[in-house]
One Martini backbone bead per residue (centre of mass of N, CA, C, O) as a GRO file, in nm:
protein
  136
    1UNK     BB    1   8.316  10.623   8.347
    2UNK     BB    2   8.178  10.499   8.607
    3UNK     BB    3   8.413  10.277   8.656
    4UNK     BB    4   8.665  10.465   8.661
    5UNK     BB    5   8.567  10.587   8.931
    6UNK     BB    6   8.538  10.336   9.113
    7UNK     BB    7   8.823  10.256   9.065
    8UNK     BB    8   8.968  10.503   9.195
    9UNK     BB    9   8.813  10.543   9.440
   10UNK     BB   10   8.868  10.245   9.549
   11UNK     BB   11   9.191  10.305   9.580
   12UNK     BB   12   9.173  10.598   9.745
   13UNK     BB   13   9.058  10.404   9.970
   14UNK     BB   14   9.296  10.224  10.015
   15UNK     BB   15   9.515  10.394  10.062
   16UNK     BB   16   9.402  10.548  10.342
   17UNK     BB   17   9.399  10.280  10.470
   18UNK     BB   18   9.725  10.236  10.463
   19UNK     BB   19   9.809  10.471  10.606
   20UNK     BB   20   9.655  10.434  10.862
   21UNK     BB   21   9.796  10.184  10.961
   22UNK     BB   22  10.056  10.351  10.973
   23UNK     BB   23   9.985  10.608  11.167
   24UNK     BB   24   9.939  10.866  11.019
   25UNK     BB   25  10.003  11.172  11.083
   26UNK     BB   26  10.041  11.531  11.039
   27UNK     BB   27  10.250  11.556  11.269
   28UNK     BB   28  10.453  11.376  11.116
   29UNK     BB   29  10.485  11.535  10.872
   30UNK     BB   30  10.558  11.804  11.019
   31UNK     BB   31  10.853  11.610  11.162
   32UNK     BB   32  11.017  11.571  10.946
   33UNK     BB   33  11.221  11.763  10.895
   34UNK     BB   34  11.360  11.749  11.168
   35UNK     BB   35  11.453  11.404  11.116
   36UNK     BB   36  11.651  11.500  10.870
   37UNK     BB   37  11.804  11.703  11.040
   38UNK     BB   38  11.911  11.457  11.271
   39UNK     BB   39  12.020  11.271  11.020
   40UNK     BB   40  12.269  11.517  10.979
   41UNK     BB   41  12.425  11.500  11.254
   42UNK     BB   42  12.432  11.184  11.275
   43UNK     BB   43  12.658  11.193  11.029
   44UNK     BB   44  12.837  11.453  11.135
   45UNK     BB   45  12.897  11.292  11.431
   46UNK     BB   46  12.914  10.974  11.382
   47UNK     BB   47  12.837  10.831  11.082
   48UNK     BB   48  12.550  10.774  11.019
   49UNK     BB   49  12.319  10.570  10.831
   50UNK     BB   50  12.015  10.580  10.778
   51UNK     BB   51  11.961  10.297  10.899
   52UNK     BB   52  12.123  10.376  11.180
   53UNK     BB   53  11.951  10.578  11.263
   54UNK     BB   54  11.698  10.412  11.318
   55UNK     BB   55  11.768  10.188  11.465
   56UNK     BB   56  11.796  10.447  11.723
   57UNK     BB   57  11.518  10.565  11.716
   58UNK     BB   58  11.335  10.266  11.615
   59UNK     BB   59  11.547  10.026  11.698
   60UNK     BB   60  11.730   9.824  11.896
   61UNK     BB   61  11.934  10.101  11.957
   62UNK     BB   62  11.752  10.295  12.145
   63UNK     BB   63  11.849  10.202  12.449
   64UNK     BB   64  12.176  10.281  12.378
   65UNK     BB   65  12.127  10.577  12.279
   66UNK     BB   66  11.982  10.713  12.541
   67UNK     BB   67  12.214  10.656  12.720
   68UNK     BB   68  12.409  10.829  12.601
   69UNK     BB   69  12.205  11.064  12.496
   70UNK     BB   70  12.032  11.262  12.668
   71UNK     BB   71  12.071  11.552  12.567
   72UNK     BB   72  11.871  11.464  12.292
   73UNK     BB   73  11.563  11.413  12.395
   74UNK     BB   74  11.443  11.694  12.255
   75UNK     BB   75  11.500  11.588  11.977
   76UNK     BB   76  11.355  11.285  12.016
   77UNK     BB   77  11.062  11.415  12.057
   78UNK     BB   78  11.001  11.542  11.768
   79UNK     BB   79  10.992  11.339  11.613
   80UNK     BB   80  10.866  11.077  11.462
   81UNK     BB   81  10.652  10.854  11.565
   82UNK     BB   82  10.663  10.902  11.897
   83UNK     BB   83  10.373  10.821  12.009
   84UNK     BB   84  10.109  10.696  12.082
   85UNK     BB   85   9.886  10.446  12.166
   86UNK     BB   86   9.533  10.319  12.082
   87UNK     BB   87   9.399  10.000  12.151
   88UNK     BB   88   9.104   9.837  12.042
   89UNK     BB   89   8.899   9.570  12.153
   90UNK     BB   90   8.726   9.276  12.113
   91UNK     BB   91   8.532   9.071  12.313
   92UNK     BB   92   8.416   8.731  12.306
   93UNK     BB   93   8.149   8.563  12.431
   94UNK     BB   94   8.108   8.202  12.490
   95UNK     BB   95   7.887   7.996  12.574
   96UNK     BB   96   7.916   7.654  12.682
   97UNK     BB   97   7.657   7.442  12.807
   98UNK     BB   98   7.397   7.617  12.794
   99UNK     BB   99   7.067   7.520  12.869
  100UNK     BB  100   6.799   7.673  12.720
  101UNK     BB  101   6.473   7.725  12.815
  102UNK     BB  102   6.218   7.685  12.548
  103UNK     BB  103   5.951   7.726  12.497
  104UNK     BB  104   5.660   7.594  12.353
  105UNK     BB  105   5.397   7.743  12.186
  106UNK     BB  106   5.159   7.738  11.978
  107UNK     BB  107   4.999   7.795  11.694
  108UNK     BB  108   4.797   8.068  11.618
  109UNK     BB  109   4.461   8.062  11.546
  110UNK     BB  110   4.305   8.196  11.268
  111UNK     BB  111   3.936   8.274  11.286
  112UNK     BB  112   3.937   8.576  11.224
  113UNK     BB  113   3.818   8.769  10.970
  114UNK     BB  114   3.889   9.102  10.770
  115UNK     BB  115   3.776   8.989  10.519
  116UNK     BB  116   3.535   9.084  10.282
  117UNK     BB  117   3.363   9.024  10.003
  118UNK     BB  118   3.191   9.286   9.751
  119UNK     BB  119   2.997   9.333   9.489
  120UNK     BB  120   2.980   9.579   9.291
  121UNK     BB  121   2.740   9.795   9.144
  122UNK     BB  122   2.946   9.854   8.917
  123UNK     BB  123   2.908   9.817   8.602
  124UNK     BB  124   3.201   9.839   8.387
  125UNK     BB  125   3.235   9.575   8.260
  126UNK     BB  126   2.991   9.597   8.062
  127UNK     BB  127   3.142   9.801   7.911
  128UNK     BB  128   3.321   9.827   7.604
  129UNK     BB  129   3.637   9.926   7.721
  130UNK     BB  130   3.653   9.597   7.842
  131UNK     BB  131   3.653   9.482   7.579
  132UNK     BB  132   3.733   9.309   7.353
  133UNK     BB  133   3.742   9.325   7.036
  134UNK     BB  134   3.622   9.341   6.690
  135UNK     BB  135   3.554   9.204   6.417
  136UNK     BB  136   3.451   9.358   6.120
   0.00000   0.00000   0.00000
């Protein structure tokens, strides 16, 4: 029972890695409506057909499609997927060629103990209970 819930907690935690990649906020979600809406506006005005309408809102014919129809820029605007992107990189520095001089320095040697052995006063061991077993 515990392999199958790991094997599922990890599936679901895969799937939410690829929604964040694909940048999908709860705002996109709440105008797909929107969306649709436009999309139907679209179909009955244009006569374009969803694959022509994306093409128009989000690839190649974007920029010609916003020059002709400016009039609905404010419907452009709800649209999902239309914000801003952050992102951030990191980048590492390598220096190449740079001997840094690292001084050598003997190690040192222990010569005082912290620890002597003294034997207890205390004899158990002389005790029966830590004795071998006796044959009868």
């Amino acid at each position: 029972m515990s392999k199958l819930f790991s094997i599922l907690l990890s599936l679901l935690l895969s799937l939410l890695l690829l929604v964040q990649s694909f940048n999908l906020d709860l705002v996109d979600v709440a105008q797909f409506d929107d969306f649709l809406t436009h999309a139907q506006f679209h179909k009955e005005k244009y006569g374009d057909s969803l694959l022509v309408f994306i093409s128009k809102h989000y690839g190649e014919l974007k920029e010609q499609h916003n020059l002709e129809n400016s009039e609905e820029q404010q419907d452009h605007e709800e649209l999902p997927f239309n914000h801003q992107t952050c992102s951030h990189f990191s980048i590492a520095f390598v220096i190449i060629g740079v001997d840094f001089l690292v001084l050598k320095t003997a190690p040192a040697a222990d010569t005082s103990s912290n620890f002597f052995y003294q034997e207890s006063n205390y004899l158990i061991q002389n005790s029966d209970i830590f004795q071998p077993p006796k044959a009868a």
